[in-house]
VEXMARSE-458559 format. One record per residue (C-alpha): chain; residue in one letter; residue number from 0; x, y, z. Coordinates in steps of 0.02 Angstrom, whole numbers, plus 50000, padded with zeros to 5 digits. Each point is the difference from the previous one (the first is absolute). Layout:
<atoms>
ATOM ch aa   i    c1    c2    c3
ATOM  A  A NUM     X     Y     Z
...
</atoms>
This chain:
<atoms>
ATOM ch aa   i    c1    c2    c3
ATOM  A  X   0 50000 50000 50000
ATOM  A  X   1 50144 50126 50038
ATOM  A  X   2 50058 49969 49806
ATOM  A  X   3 49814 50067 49941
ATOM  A  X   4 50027 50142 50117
ATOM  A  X   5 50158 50051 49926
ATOM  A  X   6 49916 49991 49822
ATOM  A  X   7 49848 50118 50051
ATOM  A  X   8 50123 50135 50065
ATOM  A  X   9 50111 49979 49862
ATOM  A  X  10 49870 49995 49876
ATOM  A  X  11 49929 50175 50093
ATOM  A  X  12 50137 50101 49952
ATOM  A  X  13 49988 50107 49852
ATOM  A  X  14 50142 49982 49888
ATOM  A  X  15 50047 50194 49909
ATOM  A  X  16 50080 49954 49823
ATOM  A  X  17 50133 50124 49941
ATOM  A  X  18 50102 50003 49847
ATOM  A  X  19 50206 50008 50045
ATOM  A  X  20 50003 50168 49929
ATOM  A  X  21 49883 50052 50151
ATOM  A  X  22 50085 49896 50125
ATOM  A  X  23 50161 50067 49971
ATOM  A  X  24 49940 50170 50018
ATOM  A  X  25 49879 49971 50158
ATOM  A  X  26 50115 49877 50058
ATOM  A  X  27 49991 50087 50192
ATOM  A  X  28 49847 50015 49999
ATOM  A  X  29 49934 49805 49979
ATOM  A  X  30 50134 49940 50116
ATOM  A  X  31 49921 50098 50132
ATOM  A  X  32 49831 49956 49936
ATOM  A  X  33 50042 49814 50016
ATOM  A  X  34 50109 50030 50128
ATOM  A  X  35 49887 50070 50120
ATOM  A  X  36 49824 49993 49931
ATOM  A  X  37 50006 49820 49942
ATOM  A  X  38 49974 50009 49820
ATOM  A  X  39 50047 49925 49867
ATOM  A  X  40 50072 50059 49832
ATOM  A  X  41 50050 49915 49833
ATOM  A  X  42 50104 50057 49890
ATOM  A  X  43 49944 49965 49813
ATOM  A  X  44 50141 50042 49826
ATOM  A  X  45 49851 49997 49872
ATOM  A  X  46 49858 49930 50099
ATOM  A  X  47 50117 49849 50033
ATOM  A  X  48 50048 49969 50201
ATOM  A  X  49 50175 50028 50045
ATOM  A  X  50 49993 49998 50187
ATOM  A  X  51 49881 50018 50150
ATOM  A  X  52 50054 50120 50160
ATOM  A  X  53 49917 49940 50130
ATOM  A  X  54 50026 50020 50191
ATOM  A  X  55 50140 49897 50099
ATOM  A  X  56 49891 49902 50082
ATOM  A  X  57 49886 49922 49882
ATOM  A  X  58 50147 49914 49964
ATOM  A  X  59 50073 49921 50163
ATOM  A  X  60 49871 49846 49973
ATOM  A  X  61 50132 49874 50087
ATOM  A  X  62 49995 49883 49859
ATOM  A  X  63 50141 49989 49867
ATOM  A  X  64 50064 49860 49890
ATOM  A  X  65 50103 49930 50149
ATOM  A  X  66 49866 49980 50087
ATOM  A  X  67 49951 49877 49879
ATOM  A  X  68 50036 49830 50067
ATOM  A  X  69 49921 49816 49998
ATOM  A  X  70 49878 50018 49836
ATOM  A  X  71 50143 49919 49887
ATOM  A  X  72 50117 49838 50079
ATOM  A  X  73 50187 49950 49924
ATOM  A  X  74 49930 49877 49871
ATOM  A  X  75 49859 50095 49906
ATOM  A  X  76 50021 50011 49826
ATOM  A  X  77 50053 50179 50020
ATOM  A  X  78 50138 49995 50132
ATOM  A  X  79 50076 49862 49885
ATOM  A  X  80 49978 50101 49838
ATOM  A  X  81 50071 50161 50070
ATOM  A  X  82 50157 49882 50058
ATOM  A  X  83 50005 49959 49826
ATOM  A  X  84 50016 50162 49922
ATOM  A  X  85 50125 50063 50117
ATOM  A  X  86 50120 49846 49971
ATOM  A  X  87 49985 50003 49814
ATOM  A  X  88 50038 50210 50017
ATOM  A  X  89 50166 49951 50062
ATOM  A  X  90 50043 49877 49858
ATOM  A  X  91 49937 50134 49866
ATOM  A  X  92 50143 50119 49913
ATOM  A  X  93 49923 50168 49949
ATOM  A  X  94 50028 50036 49804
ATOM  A  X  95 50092 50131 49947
</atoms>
């Protein structure tokens, strides 16, 4: 239930696009607009996303890819395959 909670808040936030033109020029300003009021801004080249300033911690979730333990054991298909790829890396001279 905590998960869904974090979703709702999340998904309560409205989200200011600006172009990097006006970021770079208001740059100040949305730092201390996400900074200190909570919002969040992305930054668009052409209507395209380029990156999202959001407050610190909206990040700090606790979970990160090392986190990640127990869903894959030593002999999945995977693991081995990986093992593969690395060894064979080692054998293989670039060309020139």
């Amino acid at each position: 239930m905590a998960i869904m909670s974090k979703m709702v808040r999340k998904a309560a936030v409205a989200v200011e696009e600006v172009s990097v033109a006006g970021a770079k020029n208001r740059l100040s300003e949305l730092l201390g607009r996400v900074a200190y009021g909570g919002a969040q801004v992305l930054i668009t080249r052409r209507g395209r996303p380029m990156a999202r300033l959001v407050p610190p911690e909206s990040l700090d979730d606790g979970h990160g890819l090392a986190d990640v333990t127990g869903w894959l054991d030593d002999t999945h298909p995977f693991i081995t395959g990986v093992e593969g790829i690395v060894a064979a890396r080692g054998r293989h001279l670039p060309a020139r």
